[in-house]
C-alpha positions in Angstrom: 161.0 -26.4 91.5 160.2 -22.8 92.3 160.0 -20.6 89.6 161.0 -16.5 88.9 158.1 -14.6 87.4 158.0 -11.1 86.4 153.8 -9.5 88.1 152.2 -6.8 87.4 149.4 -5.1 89.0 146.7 -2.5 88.0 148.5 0.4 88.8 151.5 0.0 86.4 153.5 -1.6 89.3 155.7 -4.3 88.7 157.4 -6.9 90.9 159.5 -9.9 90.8 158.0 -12.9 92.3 158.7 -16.8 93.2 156.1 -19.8 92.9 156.1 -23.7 92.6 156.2 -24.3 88.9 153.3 -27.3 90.5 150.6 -24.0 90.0 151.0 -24.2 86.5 151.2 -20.8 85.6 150.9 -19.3 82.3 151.8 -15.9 80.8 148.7 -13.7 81.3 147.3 -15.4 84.1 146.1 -13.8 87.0 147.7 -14.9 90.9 147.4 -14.2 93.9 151.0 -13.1 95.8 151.8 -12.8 99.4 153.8 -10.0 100.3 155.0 -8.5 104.2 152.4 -8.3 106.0 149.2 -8.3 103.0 148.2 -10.4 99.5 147.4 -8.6 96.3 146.5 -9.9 92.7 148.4 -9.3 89.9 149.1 -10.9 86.3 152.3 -13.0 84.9 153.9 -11.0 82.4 157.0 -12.9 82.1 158.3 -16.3 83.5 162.4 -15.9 83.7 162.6 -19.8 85.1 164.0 -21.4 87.7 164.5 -18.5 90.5 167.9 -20.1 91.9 169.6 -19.1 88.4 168.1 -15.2 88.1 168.9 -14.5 91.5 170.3 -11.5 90.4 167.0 -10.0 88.7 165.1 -10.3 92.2 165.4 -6.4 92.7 162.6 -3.9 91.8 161.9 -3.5 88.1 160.8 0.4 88.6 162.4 1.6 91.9 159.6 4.9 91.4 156.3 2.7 91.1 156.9 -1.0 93.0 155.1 -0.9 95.9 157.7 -2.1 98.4 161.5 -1.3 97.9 162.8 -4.8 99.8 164.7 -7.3 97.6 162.8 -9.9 98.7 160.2 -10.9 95.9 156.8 -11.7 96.5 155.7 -15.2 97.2 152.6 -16.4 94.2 150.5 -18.4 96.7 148.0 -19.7 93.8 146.5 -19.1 90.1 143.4 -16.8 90.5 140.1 -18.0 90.9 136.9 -16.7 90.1 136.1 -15.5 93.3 139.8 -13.7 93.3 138.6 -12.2 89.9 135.5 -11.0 91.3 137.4 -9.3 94.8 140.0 -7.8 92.4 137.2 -5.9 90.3 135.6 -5.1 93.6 139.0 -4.0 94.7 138.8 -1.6 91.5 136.1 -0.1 92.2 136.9 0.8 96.0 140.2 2.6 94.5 138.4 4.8 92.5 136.5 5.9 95.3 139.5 6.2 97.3 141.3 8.3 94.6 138.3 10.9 94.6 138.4 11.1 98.5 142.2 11.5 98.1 141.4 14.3 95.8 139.2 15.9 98.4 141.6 15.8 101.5 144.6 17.6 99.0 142.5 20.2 97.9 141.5 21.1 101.5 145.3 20.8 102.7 146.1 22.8 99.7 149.1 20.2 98.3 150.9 20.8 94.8 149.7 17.4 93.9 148.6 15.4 90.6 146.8 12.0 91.5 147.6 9.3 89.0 146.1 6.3 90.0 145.0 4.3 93.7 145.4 0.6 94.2 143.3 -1.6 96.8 145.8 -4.9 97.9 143.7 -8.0 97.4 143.1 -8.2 101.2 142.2 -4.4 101.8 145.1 -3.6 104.4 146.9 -1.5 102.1 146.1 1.8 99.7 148.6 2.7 97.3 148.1 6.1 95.7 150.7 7.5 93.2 150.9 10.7 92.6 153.3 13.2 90.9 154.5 16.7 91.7 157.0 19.1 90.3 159.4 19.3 94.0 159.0 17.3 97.2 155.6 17.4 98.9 155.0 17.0 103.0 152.0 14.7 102.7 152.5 13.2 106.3 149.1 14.9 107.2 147.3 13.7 104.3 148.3 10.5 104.8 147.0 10.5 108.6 143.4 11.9 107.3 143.6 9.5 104.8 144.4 6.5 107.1 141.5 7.1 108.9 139.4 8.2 106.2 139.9 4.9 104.9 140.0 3.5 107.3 143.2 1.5 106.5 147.4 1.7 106.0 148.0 4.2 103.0 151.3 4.7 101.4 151.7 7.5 99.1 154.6 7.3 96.6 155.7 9.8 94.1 156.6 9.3 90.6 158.2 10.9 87.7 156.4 12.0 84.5 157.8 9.3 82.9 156.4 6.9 85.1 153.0 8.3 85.1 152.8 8.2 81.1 153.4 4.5 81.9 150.9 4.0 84.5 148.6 6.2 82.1 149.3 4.9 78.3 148.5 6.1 75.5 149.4 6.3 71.7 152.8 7.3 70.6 153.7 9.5 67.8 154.3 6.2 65.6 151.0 5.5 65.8 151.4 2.2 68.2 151.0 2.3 71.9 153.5 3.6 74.5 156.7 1.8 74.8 157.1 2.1 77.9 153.1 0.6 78.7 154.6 -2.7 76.9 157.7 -3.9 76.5 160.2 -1.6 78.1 160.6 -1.9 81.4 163.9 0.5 82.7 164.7 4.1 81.6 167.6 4.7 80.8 169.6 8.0 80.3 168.7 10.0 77.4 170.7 13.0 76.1 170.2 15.3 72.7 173.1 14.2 71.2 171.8 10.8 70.7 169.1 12.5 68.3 172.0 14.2 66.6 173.4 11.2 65.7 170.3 9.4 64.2 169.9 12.4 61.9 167.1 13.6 63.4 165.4 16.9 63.9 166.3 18.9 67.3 162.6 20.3 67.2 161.5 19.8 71.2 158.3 18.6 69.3 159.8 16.4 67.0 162.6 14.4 69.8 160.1 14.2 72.7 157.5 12.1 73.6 154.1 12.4 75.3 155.3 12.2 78.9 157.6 15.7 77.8 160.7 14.3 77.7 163.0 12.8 75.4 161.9 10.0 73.5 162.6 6.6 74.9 163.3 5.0 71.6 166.1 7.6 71.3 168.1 5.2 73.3 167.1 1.7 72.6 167.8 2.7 69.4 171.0 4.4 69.1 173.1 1.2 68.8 171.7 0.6 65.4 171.8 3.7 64.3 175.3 4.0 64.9 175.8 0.6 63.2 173.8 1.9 60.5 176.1 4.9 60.0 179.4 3.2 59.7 180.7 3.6 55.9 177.8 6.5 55.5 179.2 9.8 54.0 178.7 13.3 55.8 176.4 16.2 54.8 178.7 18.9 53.3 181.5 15.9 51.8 183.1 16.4 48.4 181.9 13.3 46.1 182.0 12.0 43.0 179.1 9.6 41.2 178.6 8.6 37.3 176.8 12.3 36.6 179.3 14.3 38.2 181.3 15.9 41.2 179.0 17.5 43.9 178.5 18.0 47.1 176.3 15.7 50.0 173.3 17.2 51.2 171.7 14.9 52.9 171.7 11.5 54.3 168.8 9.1 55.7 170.3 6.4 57.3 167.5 3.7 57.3 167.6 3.7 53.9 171.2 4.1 53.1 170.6 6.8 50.4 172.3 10.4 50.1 171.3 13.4 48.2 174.1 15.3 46.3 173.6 18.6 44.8 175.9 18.1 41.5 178.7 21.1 41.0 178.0 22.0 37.4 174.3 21.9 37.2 172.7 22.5 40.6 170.7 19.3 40.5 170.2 17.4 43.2 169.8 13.8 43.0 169.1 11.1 45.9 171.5 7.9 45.3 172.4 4.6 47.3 175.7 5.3 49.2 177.6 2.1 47.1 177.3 4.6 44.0 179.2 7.7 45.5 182.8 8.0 46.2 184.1 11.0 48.8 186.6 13.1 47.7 188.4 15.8 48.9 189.6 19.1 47.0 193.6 19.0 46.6 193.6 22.4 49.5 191.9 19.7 51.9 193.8 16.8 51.5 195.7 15.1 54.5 199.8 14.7 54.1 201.6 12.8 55.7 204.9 13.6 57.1 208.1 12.5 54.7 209.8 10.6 58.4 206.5 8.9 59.2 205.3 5.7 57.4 202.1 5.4 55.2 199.8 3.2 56.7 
């Protein structure tokens, strides 16, 4: 039975990819995978099952950092050896080298560039070097000097900031790693107003994250938030609790909790939503026409 998995490879790049489920693969594991015209080594980080019923997931994960653009996925010829384990670290230390004489040839041509990362396939016929730049970049020269610098095919591909801080990583303002470095795998659209509706600060510093932009957890976690704030008063609503009429202040919606500044005293007291009741002055109550029904 042949078998969807989900690869990744040292340079943050991801693929889907088919194999006999006879090789035994594991989560974790290393493989080797055939692909166009080379093979490169990469690790499962996610077995789907049997490919014929996720035909529809065989499309690039990342469209800015897979390697090839084609729908067809790569082909896992067999688990890694030892040997394989050894190439690939060799293969490590050849793109470093490769990255530095990268560096060289774009400060001589003079290119608005910022190199990220290189990657050596397993069998050395292609370099893969992302970089990313504010606007488009003409790097057909530096790719010839680099071909035969290196004596090899090069393909230079350009990513966005948010894909860098993913190839990158790095620790989040939460204090656990990127998001984007673990789990999440797509980026969705972000917008400000998300933030306003989680009650949150519009302070650039507060709502973005380390790659500069809006933070990814803005979206993933908007749908409970909004669940969250069904049946939750407003700040500035009239209300009334056991010590008095007052006004709401403030709200935290993970917790469920308002604080109302009472009318008489100027106190302000934080209590769970079930103990307040919104009211509205008689000069801001709703009528209702006398030829319509009261529903």
């Amino acid at each position: 039975m042949e078998l969807l998995f989900e690869i990744q490879f040292d340079n943050g790049a991801r693929w889907k990819a088919t194999g006999d489920d006879s090789l035994n693969l594991q989560v974790n594991d290393y493989c080797v995978v055939k692909k166009d015209f080379y093979v490169d080594y990469a690790r499962i980080i996610k077995i789907y099952g049997e490919a014929a019923q996720f035909a529809d997931l065989i499309k690039p994960t990342r469209p800015q950092t897979v390697v090839d653009h084609k729908d067809e996925p790569a082909v896992v010829q067999r688990k890694a050896t030892v040997v394989d384990q050894a190439k690939a670290t060799e293969n490590l230390a050849r793109a470093k080298s490769a990255l530095r004489t990268a560096a060289t040839h774009i400060e001589q041509l003079n290119l608005p560039m910022k190199l990220i990362n290189a990657h050596y396939s397993y069998d050395g016929k292609l370099v893969t070097i992302q970089f990313s730049a504010e606007g488009r970049v003409d790097f057909r020269e530096l790719v010839k000097q680099l071909s035969a610098a290196l004596n090899t095919r090069i393909e230079l591909r350009q990513i966005g900031v948010r894909d860098e801080t993913a190839a990158i990583g790095g620790i989040s303002p939460c204090g656990r790693p990127l998001c984007c470095c673990t789990f999440l795998q797509d980026f969705a659209s972000i917008n400000v107003k998300m933030a306003k509706e989680q009650d949150l600060s519009l302070t650039p510093s507060t709502i973005s994250g380390v790659c500069g932009r809006l933070k990814c957890c803005l979206k993933y976690e908007h749908e409970g938030y909004m669940e969250m704030e069904k049946n939750m008063p407003r700040r500035g609503d009239c209300c009334e609790c056991a010590e008095g009429r007052g006004r709401i202040t403030d709200r935290n919606l993970l917790t469920q909790t308002v604080v109302v500044e009472l009318d008489d005293t100027g106190r302000t007291m934080t209590l769970p939503k079930e103990e307040v009741r919104v009211v509205y002055p008689e000069k801001h109550k709703k009528t209702v026409p006398e030829n319509k029904e009261r529903h």
